[in-house]
C-alpha positions in Angstrom: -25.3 26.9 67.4 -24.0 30.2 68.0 -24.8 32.4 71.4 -27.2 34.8 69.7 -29.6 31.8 68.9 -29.7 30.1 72.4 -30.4 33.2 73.7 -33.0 33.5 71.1 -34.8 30.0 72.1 -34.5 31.2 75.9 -36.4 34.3 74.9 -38.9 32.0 72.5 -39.7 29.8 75.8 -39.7 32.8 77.8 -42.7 34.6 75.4 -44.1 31.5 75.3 -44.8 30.8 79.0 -45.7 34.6 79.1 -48.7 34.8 77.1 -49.9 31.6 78.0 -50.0 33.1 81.7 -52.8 35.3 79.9 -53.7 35.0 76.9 -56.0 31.7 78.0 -58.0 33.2 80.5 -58.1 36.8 78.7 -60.0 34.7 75.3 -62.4 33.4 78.0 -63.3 36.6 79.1 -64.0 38.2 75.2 -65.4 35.0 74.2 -67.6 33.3 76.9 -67.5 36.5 79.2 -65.8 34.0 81.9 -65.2 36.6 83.9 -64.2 34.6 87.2 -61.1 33.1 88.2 -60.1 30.9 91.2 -58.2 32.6 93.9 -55.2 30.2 93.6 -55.3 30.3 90.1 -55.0 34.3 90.6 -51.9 33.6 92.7 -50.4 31.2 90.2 -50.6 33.5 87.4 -49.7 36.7 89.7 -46.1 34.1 90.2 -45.7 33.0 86.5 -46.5 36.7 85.3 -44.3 38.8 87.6 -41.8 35.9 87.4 -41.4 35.5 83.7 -41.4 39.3 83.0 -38.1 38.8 85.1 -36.7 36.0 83.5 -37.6 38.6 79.8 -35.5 41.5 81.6 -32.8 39.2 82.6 -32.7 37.5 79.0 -32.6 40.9 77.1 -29.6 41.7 79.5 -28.0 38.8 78.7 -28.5 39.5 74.6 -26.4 42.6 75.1 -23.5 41.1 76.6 -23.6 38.8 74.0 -23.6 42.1 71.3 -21.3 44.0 73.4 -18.7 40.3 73.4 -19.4 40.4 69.8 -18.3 43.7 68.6 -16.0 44.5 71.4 -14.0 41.4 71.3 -15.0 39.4 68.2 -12.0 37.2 67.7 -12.6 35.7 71.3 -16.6 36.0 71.1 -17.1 31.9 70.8 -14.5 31.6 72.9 -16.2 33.5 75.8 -19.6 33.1 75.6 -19.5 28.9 74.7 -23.0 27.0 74.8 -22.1 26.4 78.9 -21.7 29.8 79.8 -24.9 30.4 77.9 -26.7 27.9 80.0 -25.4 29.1 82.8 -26.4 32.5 82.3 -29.8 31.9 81.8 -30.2 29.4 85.0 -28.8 32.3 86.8 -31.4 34.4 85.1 -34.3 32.0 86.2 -32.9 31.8 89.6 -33.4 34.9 90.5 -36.4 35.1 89.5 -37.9 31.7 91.2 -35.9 33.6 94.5 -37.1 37.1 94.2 -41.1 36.7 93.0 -41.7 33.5 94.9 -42.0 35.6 98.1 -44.8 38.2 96.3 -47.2 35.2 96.2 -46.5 33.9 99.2 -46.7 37.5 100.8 -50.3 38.2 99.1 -52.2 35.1 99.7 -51.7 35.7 104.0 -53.7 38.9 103.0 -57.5 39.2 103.6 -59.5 40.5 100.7 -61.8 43.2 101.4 -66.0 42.4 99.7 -64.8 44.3 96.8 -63.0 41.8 94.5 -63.3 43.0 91.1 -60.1 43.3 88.8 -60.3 46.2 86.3 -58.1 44.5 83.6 -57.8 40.6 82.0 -54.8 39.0 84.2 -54.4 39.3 88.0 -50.9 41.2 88.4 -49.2 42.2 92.1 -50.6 45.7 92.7 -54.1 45.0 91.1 -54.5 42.2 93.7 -52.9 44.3 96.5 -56.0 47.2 96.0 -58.5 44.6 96.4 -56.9 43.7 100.0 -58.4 45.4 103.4 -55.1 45.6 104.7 -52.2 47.1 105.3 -50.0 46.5 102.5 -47.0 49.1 102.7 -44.7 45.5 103.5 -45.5 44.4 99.9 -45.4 47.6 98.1 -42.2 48.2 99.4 -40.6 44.3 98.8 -42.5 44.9 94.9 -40.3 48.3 94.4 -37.5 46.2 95.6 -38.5 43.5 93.3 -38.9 46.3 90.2 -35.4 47.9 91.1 -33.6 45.1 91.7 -34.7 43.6 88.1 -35.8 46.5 85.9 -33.3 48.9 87.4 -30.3 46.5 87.6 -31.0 44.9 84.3 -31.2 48.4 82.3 -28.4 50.0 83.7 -25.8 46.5 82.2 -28.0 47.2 79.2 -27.5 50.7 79.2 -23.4 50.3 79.4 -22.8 47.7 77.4 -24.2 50.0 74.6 -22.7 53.0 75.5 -19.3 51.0 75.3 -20.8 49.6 71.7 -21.5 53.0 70.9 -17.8 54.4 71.2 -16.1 50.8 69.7 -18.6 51.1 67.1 -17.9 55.1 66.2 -13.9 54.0 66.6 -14.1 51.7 63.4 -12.2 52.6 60.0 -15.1 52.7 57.6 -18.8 53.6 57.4 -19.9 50.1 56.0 -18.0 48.3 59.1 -19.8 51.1 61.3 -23.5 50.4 59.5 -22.9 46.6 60.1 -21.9 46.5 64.0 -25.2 48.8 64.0 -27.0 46.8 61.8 -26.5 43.3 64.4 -27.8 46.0 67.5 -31.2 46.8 66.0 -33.1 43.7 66.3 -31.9 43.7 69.8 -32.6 47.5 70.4 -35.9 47.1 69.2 -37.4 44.5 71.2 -35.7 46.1 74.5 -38.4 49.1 73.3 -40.9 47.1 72.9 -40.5 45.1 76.7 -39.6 48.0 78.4 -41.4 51.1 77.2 -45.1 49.3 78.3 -43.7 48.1 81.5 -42.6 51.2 82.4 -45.6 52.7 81.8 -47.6 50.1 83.4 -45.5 50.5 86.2 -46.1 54.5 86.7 -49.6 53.6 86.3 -49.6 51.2 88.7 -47.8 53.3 91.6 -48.7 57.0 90.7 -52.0 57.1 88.2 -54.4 57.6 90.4 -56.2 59.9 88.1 -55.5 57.8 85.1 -58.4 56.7 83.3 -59.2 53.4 83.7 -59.3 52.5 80.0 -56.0 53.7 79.1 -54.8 51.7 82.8 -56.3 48.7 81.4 -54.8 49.3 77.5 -51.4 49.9 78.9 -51.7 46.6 81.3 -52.5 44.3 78.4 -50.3 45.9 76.3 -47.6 45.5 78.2 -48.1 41.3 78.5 -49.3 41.1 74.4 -47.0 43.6 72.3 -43.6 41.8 73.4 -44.6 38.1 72.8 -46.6 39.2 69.6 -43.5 41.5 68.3 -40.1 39.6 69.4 -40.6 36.9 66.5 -41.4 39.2 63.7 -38.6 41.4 64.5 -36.4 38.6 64.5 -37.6 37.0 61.7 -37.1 40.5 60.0 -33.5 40.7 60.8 -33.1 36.9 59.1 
């Protein structure tokens, strides 16, 4: 029952709901070449996706206050983060989420679509069903950049301090085997922010400034970035057990 491991289940249930956004509807597509979805089950999944990738980001900023508690201050690290301040943090996590994607769906579907209504990859996401409107959408590429900084951006920069203040107790201790441990409860962590972050920032780029990008490696890089954390946050995990 310590922190690390209900942060661990949040994550589980978050991965879970994740893939199961996609993962259904992408096997109907390789296996029974379903290749039709219902508009409002489009706009349901563009919510769940978009609003579960936030609740991910907010849960792997979350995991690194808990390692920067735990090496920083490890006498009062059960102390501070109890199992109520736990839940807490994570409804907060899932509050803002519900509060900031809710608005994306409910922005898109007063939309019109245009006759060309053709997705290029397996899941309907924000700016793949923005191209397909015959509109102007400027209002809801600029509230989705908001939505990306005010997640992504805020969520990497706590992420980015609390390990740069890791980094310096961590190169303060005494010994090299008190140094290699303290590094040794980070990786896990460290590794599955790569894996979440590094295909959502390049799905991202490709989404706003690839114009020229192949589509093949546009629709890669969009599946990737739904499958390989779901797929990898378990065995890395499991790993570190």
């Amino acid at each position: 029952h310590q922190p690390m491991y209900y942060l661990l289940a949040m994550l589980a249930i978050t991965d879970l709901v994740l893939s199961s956004s996609t993962q259904p509807k992408m096997l109907a597509i390789f296996w029974f070449h379903a290749h039709d979805i219902e508009y409002h089950a489009c706009l349901t999944q563009v919510f769940f996706i978009h609003a579960f990738s936030s609740v991910e980001s907010g849960m792997l900023m979350v995991m690194a206050l808990d390692r920067y508690v735990a090496i920083c201050f490890p006498l009062h690290h059960s102390s501070i983060l109890t199992p109520f301040v736990v839940g807490k943090l994570g409804a907060a996590v899932m509050m803002r989420a519900l509060l900031l994607v809710n608005p994306v769906s409910i922005m898109v579907s007063r939309l019109p679509f245009g006759p060309n209504q053709v997705i290029p990859q397996s899941y309907c996401e924000h700016m793949a069903v923005l191209k397909l409107v015959c509109a102007d959408t400027r209002i809801n590429r600029a509230y989705g950049l908001f939505v990306a900084f005010s997640v992504g951006g805020f969520d990497m920069l706590v992420i980015s301090i609390s390990y740069v203040i890791i980094l310096r107790t961590v190169l303060g201790l005494p010994s090299r085997e008190a140094r290699m441990k303290a590094f040794s409860t980070c990786a896990s962590h460290i590794c599955v922010i790569l894996a979440f972050y590094i295909p959502a920032l390049f799905t991202f780029l490709t989404h706003r400034f690839g114009r020229h990008v192949p589509r093949v490696v546009h629709i890669m890089l969009a599946n990737l970035y739904l499958l390989v954390p779901p797929m990898l946050n378990p065995i890395i995990y499991s790993m570190k057990t």
